[in-house]
PyMOL commands that place a pseudoatom at each C-alpha (Angstrom):
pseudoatom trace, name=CA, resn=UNK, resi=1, chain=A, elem=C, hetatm=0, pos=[-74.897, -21.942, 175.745]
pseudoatom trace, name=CA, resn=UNK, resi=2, chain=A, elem=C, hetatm=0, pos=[-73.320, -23.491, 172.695]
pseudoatom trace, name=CA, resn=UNK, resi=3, chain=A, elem=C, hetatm=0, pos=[-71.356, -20.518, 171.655]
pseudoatom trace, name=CA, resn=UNK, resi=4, chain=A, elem=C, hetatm=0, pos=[-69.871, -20.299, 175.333]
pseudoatom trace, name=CA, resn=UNK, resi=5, chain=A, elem=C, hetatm=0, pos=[-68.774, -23.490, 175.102]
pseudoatom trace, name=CA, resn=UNK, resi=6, chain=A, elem=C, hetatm=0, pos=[-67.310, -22.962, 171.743]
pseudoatom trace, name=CA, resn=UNK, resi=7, chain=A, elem=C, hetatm=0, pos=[-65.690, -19.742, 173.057]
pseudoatom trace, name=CA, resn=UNK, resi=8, chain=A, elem=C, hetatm=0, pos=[-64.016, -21.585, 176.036]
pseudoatom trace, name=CA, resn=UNK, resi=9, chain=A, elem=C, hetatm=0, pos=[-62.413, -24.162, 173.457]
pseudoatom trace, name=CA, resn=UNK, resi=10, chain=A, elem=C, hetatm=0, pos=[-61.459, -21.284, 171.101]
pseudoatom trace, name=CA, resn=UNK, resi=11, chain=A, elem=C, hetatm=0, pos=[-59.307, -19.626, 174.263]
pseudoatom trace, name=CA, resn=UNK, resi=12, chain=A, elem=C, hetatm=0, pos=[-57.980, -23.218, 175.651]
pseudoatom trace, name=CA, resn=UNK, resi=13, chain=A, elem=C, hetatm=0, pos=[-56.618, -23.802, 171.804]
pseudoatom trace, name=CA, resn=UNK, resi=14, chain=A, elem=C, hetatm=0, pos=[-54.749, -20.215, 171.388]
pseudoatom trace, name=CA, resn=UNK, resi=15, chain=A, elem=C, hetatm=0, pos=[-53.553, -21.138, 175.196]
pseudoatom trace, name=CA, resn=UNK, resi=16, chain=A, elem=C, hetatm=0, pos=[-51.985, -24.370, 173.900]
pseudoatom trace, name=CA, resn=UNK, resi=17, chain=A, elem=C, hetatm=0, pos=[-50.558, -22.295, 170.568]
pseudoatom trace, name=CA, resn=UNK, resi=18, chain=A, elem=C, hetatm=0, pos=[-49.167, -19.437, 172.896]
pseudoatom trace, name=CA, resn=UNK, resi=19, chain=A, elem=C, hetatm=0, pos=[-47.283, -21.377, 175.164]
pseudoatom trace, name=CA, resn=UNK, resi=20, chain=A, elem=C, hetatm=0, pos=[-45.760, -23.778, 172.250]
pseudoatom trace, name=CA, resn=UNK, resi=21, chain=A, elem=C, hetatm=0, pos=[-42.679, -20.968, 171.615]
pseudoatom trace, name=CA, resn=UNK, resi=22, chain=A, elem=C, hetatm=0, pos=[-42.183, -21.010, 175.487]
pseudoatom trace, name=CA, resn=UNK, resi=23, chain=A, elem=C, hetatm=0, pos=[-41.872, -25.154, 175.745]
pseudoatom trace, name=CA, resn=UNK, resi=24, chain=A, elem=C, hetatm=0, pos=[-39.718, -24.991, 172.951]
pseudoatom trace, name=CA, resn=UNK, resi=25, chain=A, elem=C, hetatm=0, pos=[-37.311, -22.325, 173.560]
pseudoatom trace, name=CA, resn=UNK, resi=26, chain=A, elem=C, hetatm=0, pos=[-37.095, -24.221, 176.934]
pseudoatom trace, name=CA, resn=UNK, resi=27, chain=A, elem=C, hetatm=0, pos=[-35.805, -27.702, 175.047]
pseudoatom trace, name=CA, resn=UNK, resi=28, chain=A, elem=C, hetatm=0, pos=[-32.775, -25.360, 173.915]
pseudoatom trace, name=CA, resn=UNK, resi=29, chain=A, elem=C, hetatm=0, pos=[-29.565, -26.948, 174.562]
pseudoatom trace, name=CA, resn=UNK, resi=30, chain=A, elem=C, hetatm=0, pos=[-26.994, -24.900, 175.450]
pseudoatom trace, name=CA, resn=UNK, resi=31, chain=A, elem=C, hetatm=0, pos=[-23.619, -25.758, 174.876]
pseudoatom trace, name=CA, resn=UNK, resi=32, chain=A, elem=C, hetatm=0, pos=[-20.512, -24.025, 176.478]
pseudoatom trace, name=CA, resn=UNK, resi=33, chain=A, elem=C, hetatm=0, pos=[-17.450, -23.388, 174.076]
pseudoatom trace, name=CA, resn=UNK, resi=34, chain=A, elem=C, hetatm=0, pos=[-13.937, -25.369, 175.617]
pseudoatom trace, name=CA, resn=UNK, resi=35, chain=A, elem=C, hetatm=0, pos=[-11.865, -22.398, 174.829]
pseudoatom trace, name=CA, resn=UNK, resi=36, chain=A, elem=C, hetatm=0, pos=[-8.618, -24.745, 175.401]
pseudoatom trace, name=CA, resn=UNK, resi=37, chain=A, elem=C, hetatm=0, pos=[-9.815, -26.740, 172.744]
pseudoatom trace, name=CA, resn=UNK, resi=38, chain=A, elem=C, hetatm=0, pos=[-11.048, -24.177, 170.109]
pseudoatom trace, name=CA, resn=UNK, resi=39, chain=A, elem=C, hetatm=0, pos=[-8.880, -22.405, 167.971]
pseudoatom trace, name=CA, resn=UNK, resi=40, chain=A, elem=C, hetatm=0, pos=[-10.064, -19.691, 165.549]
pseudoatom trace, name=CA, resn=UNK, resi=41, chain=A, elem=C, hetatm=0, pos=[-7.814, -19.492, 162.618]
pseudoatom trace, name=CA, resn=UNK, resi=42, chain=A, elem=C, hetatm=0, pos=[-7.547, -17.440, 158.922]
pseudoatom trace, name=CA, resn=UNK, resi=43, chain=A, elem=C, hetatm=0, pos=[-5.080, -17.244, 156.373]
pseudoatom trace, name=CA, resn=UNK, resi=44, chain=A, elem=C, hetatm=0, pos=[-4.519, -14.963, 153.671]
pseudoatom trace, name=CA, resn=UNK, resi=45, chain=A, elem=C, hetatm=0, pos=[-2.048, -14.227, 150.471]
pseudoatom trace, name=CA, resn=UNK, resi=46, chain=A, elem=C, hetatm=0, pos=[1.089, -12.022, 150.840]
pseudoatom trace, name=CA, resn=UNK, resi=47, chain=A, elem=C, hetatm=0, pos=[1.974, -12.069, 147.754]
pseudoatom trace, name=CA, resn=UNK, resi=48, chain=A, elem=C, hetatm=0, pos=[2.446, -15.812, 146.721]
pseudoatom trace, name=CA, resn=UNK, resi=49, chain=A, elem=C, hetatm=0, pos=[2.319, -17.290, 149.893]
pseudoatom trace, name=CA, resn=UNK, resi=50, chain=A, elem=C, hetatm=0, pos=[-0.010, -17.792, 152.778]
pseudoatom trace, name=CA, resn=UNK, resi=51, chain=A, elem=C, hetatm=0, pos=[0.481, -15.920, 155.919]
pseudoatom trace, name=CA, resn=UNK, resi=52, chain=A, elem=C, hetatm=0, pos=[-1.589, -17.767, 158.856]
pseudoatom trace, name=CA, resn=UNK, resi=53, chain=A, elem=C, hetatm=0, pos=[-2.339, -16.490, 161.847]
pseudoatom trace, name=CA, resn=UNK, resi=54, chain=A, elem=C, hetatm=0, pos=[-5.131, -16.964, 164.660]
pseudoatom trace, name=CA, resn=UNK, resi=55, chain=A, elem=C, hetatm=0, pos=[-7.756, -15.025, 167.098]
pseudoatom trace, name=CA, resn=UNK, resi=56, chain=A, elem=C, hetatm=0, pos=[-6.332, -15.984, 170.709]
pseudoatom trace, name=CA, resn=UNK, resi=57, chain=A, elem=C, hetatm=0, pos=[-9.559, -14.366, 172.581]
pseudoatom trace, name=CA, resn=UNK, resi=58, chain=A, elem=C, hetatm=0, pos=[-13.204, -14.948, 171.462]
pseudoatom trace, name=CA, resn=UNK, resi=59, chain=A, elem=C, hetatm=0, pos=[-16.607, -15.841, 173.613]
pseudoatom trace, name=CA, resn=UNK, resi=60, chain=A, elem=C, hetatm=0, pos=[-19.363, -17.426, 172.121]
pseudoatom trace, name=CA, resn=UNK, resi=61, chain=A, elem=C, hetatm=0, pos=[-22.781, -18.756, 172.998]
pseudoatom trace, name=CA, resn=UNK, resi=62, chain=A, elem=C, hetatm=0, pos=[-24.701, -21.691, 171.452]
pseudoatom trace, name=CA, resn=UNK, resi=63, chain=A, elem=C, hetatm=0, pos=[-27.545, -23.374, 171.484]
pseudoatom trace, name=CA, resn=UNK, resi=64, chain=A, elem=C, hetatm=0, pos=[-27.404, -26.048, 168.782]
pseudoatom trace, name=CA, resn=UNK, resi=65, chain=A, elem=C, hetatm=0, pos=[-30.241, -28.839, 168.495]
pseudoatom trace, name=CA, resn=UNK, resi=66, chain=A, elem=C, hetatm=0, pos=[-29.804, -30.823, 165.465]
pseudoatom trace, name=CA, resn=UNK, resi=67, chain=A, elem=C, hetatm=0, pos=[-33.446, -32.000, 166.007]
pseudoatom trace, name=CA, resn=UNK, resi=68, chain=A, elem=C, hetatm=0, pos=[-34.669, -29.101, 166.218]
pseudoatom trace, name=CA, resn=UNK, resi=69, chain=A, elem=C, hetatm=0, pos=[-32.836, -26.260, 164.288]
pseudoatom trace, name=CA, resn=UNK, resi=70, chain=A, elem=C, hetatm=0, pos=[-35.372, -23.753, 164.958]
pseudoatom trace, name=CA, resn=UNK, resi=71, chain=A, elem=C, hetatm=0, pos=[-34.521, -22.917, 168.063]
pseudoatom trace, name=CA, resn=UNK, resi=72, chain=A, elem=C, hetatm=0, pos=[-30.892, -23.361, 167.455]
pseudoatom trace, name=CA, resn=UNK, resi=73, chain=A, elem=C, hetatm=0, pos=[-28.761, -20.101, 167.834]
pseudoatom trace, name=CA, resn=UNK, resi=74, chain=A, elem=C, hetatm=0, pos=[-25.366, -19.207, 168.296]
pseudoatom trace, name=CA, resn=UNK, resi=75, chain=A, elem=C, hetatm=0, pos=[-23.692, -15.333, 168.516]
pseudoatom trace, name=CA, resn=UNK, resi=76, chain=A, elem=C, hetatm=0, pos=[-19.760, -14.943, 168.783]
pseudoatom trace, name=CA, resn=UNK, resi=77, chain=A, elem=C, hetatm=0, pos=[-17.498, -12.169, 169.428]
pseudoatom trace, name=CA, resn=UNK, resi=78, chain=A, elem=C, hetatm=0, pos=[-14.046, -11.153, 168.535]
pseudoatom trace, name=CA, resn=UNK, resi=79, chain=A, elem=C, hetatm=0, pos=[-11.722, -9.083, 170.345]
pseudoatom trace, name=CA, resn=UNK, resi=80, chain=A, elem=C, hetatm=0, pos=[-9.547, -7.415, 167.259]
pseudoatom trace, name=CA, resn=UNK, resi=81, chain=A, elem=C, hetatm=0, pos=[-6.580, -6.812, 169.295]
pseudoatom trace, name=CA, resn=UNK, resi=82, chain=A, elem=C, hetatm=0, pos=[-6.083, -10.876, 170.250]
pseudoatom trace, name=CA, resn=UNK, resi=83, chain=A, elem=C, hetatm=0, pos=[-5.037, -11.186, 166.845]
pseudoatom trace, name=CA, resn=UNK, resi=84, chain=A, elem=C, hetatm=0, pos=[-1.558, -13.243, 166.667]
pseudoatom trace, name=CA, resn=UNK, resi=85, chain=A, elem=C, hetatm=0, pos=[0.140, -13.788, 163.338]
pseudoatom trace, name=CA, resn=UNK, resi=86, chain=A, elem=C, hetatm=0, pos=[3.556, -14.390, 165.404]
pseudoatom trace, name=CA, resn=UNK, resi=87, chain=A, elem=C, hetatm=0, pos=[4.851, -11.380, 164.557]
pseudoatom trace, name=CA, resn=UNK, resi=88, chain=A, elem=C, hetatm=0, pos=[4.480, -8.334, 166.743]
pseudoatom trace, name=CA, resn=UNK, resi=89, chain=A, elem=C, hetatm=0, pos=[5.437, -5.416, 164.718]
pseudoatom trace, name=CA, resn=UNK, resi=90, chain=A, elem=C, hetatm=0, pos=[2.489, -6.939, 161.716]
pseudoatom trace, name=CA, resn=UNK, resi=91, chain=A, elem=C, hetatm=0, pos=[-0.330, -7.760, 164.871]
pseudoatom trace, name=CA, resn=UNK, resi=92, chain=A, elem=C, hetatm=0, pos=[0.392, -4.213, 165.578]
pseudoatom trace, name=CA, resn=UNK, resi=93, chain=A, elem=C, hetatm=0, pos=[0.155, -2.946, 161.589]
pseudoatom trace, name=CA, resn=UNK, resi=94, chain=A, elem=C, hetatm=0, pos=[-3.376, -5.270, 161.211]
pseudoatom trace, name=CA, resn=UNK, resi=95, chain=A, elem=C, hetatm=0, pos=[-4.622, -3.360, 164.444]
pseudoatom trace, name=CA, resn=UNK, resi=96, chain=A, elem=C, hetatm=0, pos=[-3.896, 0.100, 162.886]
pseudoatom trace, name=CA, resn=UNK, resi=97, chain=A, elem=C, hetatm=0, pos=[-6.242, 2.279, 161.045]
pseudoatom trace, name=CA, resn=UNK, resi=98, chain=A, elem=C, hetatm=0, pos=[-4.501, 0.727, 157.841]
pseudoatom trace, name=CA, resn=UNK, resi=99, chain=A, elem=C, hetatm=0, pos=[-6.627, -2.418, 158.282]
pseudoatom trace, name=CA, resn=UNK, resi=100, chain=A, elem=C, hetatm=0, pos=[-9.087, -3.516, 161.475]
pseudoatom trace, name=CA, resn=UNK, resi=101, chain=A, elem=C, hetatm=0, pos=[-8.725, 0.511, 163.403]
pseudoatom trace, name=CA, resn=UNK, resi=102, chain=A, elem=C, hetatm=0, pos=[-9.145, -1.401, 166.204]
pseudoatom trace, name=CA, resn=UNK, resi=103, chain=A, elem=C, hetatm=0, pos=[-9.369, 1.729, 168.579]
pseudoatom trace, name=CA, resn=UNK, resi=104, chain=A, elem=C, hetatm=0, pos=[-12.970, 2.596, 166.697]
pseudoatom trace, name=CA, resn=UNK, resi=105, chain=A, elem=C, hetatm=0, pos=[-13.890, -0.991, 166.141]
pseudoatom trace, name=CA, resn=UNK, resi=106, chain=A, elem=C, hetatm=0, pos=[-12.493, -3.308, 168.437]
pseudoatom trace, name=CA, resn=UNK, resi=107, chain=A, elem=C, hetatm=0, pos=[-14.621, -6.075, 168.214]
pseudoatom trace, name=CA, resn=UNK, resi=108, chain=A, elem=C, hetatm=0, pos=[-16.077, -8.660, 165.125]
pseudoatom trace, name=CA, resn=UNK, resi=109, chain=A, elem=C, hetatm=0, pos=[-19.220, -9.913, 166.032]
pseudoatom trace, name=CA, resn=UNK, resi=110, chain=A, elem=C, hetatm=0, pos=[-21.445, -12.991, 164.333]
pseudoatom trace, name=CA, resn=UNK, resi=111, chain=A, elem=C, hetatm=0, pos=[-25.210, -13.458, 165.309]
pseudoatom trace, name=CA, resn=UNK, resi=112, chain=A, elem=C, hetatm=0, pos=[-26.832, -16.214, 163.732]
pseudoatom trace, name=CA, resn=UNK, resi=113, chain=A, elem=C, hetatm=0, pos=[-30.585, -15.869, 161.658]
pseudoatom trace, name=CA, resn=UNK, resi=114, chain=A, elem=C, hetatm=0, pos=[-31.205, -19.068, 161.492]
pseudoatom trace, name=CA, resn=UNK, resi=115, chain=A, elem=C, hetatm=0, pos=[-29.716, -23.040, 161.028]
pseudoatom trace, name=CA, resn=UNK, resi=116, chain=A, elem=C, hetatm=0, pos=[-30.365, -25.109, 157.635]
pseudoatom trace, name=CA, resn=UNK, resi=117, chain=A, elem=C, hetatm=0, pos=[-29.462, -28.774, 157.522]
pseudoatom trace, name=CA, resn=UNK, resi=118, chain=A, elem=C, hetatm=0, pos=[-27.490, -30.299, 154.184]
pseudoatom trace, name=CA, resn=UNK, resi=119, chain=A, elem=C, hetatm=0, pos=[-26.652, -33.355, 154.443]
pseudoatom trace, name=CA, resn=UNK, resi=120, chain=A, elem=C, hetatm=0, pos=[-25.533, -35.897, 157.215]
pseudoatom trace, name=CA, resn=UNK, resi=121, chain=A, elem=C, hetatm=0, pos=[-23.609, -33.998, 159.799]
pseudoatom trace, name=CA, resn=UNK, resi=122, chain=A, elem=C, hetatm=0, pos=[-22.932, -31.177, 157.443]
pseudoatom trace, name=CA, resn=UNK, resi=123, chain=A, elem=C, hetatm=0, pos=[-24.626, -28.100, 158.173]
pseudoatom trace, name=CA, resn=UNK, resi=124, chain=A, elem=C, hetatm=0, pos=[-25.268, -23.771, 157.560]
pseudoatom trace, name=CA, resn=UNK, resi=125, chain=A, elem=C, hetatm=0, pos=[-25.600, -21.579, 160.127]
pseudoatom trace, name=CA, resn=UNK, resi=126, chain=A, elem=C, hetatm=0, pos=[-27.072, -18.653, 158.363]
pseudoatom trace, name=CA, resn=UNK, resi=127, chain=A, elem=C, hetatm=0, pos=[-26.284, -14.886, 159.949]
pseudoatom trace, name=CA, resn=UNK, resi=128, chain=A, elem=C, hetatm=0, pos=[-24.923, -10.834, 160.150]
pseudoatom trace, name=CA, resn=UNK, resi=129, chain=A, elem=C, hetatm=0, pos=[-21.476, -11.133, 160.632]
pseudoatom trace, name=CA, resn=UNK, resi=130, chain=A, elem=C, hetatm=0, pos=[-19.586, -7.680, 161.417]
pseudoatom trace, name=CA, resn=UNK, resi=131, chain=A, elem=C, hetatm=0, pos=[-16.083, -6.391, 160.768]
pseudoatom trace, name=CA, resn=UNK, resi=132, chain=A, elem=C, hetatm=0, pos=[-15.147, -2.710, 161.003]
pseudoatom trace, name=CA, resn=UNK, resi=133, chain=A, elem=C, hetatm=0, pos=[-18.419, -0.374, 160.466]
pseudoatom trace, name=CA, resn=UNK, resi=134, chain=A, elem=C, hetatm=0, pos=[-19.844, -3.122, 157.638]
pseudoatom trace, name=CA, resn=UNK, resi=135, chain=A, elem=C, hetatm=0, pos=[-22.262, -6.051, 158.406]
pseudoatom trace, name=CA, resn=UNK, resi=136, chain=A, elem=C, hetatm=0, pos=[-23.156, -8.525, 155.707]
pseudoatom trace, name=CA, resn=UNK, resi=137, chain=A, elem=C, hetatm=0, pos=[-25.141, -11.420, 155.654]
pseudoatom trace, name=CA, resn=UNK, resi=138, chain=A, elem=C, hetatm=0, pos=[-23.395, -14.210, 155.549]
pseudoatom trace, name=CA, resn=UNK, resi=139, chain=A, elem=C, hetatm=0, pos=[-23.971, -18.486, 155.085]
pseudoatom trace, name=CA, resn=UNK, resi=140, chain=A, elem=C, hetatm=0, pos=[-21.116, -20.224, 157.435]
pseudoatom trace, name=CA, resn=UNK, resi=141, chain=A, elem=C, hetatm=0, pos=[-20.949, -24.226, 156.581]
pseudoatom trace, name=CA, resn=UNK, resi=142, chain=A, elem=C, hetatm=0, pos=[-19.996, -26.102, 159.522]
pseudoatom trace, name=CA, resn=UNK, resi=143, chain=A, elem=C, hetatm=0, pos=[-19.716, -30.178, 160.452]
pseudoatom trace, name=CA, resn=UNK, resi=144, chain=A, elem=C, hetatm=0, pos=[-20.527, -31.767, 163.292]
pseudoatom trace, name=CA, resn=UNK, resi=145, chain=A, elem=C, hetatm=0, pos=[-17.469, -34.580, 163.768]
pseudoatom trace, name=CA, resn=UNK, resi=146, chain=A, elem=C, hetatm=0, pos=[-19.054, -35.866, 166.638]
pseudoatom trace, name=CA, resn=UNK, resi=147, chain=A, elem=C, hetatm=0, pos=[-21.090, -36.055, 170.519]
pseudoatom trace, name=CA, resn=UNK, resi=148, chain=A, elem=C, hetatm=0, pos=[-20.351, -37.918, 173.017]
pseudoatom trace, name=CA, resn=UNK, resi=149, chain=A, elem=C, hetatm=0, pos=[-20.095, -38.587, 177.033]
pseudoatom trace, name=CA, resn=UNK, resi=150, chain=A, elem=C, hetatm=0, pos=[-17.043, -37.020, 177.704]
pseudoatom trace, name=CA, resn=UNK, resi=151, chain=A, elem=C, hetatm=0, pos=[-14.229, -39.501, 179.624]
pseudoatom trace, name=CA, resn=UNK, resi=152, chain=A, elem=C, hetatm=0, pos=[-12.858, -37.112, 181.818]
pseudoatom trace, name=CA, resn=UNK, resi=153, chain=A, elem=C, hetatm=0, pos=[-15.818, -35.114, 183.060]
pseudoatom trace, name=CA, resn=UNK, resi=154, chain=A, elem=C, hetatm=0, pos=[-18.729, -36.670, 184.889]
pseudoatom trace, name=CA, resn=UNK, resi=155, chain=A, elem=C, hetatm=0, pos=[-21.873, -35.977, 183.042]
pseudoatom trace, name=CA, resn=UNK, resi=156, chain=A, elem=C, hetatm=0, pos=[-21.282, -34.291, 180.711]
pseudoatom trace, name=CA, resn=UNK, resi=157, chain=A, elem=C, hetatm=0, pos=[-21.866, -34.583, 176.820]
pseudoatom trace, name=CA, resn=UNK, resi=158, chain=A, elem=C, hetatm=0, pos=[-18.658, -32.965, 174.420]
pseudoatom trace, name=CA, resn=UNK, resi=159, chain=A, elem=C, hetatm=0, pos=[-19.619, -32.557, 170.864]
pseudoatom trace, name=CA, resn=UNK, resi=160, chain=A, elem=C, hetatm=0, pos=[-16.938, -31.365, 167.881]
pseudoatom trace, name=CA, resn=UNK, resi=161, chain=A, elem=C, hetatm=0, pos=[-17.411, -28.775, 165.073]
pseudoatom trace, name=CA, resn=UNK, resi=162, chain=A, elem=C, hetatm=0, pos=[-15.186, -27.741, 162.373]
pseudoatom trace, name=CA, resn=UNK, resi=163, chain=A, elem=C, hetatm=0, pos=[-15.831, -24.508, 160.064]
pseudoatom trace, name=CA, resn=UNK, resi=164, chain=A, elem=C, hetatm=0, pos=[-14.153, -23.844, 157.361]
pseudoatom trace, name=CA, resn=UNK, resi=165, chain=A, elem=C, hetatm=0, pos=[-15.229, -20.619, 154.693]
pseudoatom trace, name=CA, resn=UNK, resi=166, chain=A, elem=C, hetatm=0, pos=[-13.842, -18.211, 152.913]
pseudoatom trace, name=CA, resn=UNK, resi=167, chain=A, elem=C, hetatm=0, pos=[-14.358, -13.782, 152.716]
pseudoatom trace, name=CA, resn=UNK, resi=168, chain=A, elem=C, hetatm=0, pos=[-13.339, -11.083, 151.013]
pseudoatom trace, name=CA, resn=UNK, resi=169, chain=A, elem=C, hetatm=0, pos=[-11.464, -8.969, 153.177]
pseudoatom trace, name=CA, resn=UNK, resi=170, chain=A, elem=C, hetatm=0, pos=[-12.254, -5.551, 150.755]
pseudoatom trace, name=CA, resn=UNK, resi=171, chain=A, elem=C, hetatm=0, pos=[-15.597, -6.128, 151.221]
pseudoatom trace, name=CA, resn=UNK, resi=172, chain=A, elem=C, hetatm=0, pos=[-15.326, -5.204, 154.940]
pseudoatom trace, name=CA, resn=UNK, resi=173, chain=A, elem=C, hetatm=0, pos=[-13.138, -2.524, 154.192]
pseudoatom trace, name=CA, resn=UNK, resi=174, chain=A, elem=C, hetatm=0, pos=[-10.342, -4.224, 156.126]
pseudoatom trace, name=CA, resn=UNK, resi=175, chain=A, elem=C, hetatm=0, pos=[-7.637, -2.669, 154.114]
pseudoatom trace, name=CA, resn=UNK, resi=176, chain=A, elem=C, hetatm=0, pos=[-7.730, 1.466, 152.913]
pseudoatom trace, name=CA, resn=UNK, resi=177, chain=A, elem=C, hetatm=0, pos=[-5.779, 3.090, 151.047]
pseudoatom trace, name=CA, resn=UNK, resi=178, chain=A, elem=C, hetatm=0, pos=[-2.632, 1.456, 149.059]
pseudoatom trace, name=CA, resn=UNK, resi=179, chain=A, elem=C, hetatm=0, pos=[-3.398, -1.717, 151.478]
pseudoatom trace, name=CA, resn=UNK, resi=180, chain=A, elem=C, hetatm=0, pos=[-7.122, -2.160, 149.748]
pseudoatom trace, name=CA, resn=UNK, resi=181, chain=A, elem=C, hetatm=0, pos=[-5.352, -2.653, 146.840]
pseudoatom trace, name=CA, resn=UNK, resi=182, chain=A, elem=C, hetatm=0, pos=[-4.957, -6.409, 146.091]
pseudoatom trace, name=CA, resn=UNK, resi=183, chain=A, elem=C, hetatm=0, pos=[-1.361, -7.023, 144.951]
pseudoatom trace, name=CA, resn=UNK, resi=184, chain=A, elem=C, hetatm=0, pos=[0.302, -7.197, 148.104]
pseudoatom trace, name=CA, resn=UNK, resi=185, chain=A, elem=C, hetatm=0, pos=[-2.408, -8.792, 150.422]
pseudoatom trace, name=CA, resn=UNK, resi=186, chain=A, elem=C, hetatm=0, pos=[-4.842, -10.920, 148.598]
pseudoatom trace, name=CA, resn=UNK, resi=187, chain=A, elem=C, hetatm=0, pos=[-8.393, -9.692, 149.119]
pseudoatom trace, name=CA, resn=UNK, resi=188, chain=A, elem=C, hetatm=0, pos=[-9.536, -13.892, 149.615]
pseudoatom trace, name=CA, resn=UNK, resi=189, chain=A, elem=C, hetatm=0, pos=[-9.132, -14.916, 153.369]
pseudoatom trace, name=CA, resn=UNK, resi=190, chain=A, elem=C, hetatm=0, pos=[-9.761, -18.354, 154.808]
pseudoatom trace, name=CA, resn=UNK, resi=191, chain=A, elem=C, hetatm=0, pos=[-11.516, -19.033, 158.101]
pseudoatom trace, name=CA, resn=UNK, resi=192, chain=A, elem=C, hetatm=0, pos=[-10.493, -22.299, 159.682]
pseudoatom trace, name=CA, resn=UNK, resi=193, chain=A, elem=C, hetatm=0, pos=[-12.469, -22.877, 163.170]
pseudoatom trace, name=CA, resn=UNK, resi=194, chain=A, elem=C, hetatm=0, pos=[-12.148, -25.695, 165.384]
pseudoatom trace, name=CA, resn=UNK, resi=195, chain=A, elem=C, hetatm=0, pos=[-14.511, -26.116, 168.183]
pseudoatom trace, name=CA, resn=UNK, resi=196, chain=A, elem=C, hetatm=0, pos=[-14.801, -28.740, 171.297]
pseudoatom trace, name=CA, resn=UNK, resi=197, chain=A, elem=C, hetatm=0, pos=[-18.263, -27.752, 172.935]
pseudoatom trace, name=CA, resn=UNK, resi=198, chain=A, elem=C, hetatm=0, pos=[-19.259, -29.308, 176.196]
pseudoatom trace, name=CA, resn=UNK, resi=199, chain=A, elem=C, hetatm=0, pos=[-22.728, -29.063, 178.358]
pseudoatom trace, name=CA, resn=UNK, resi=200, chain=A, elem=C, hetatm=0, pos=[-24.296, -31.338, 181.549]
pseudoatom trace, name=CA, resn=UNK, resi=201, chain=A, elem=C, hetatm=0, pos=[-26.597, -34.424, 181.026]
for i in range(1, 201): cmd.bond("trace and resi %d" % i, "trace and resi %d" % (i + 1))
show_as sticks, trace
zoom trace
């Protein structure tokens, strides 16, 4: 009789344990990206200078609890052929099979591994990010500038993010031939991306 009793507690307890990864991934909270308010930028060397230019398209989801960064995730995708350095006859060149081949690879993907926290609102999203036929692991630092109820849209919450982070373009193979060389085009480019999330109450 004893050990049935002690066989019904054993199976309540790995009941409770089971059904802890359900609760949580259920606390999730899911955040929609304002795409009128997010900008995904980079910058890189020609020659001397800096030539900027931006990603116009790009979907993302993420769900982002600072409380509980375990079951925080976020994945974000590319389209190649929104890229906009105002300058047609270049978007085109960066598209070619010179640089992005955008026709074979037309998207850049990120998927997130997991979320560490630094300091204060400062965190790393840790993840595979994908350009071309390469994927590399890669640590993104990111801030949080800020949640709040947002003014103009009844309840709802609006949080801010800012990433900024550096690659090397080579490394992706973005760039063959006389373009992977580094004189022209510097192989260092800068990722600048601002982000206005919102999500309901």
């Amino acid at each position: 009789m004893i050990m049935i009793r002690t066989f019904k507690k054993l199976i309540m307890v790995l009941a409770v344990v089971g059904s802890a990864p359900m609760l949580q991934a259920q606390s999730a909270t899911t955040w929609n990206v304002d795409k009128a308010h997010t900008s995904v930028n980079f910058s890189v060397n020609h020659f001397f200078s800096a030539v900027t230019g931006k990603f116009d398209n790009f979907e993302g989801q993420i769900s982002f609890d600072p409380e509980n960064l375990g079951i925080s995730s976020v994945s974000f995708t590319i389209p190649v052929s929104s890229i906009n350095t105002s300058d047609a006859k270049r978007d085109k060149h960066l598209q070619s099979d010179d640089f992005f081949n955008v026709k074979k690879f037309p998207i850049i993907t990120f998927k997130s591994s997991k979320f560490e926290k630094k300091s204060g609102n400062d965190y790393i999203v840790h993840g595979q990010l994908t350009i071309r036929d390469v994927t590399k692991n890669v640590a993104l630092p990111f801030k949080v500038l800020g949640q709040m109820e947002h003014p103009m849209m009844k309840n709802t919450m609006l949080m801010g993010i800012s990433l900024d982070t550096k690659i090397n373009r080579t490394d992706y193979g973005v760039g063959v031939g006389s373009w992977a060389a580094t004189a022209v085009v510097g192989d260092e480019v800068t990722i600048d991306i601002n982000m206005e999330l919102n999500r309901k109450k």
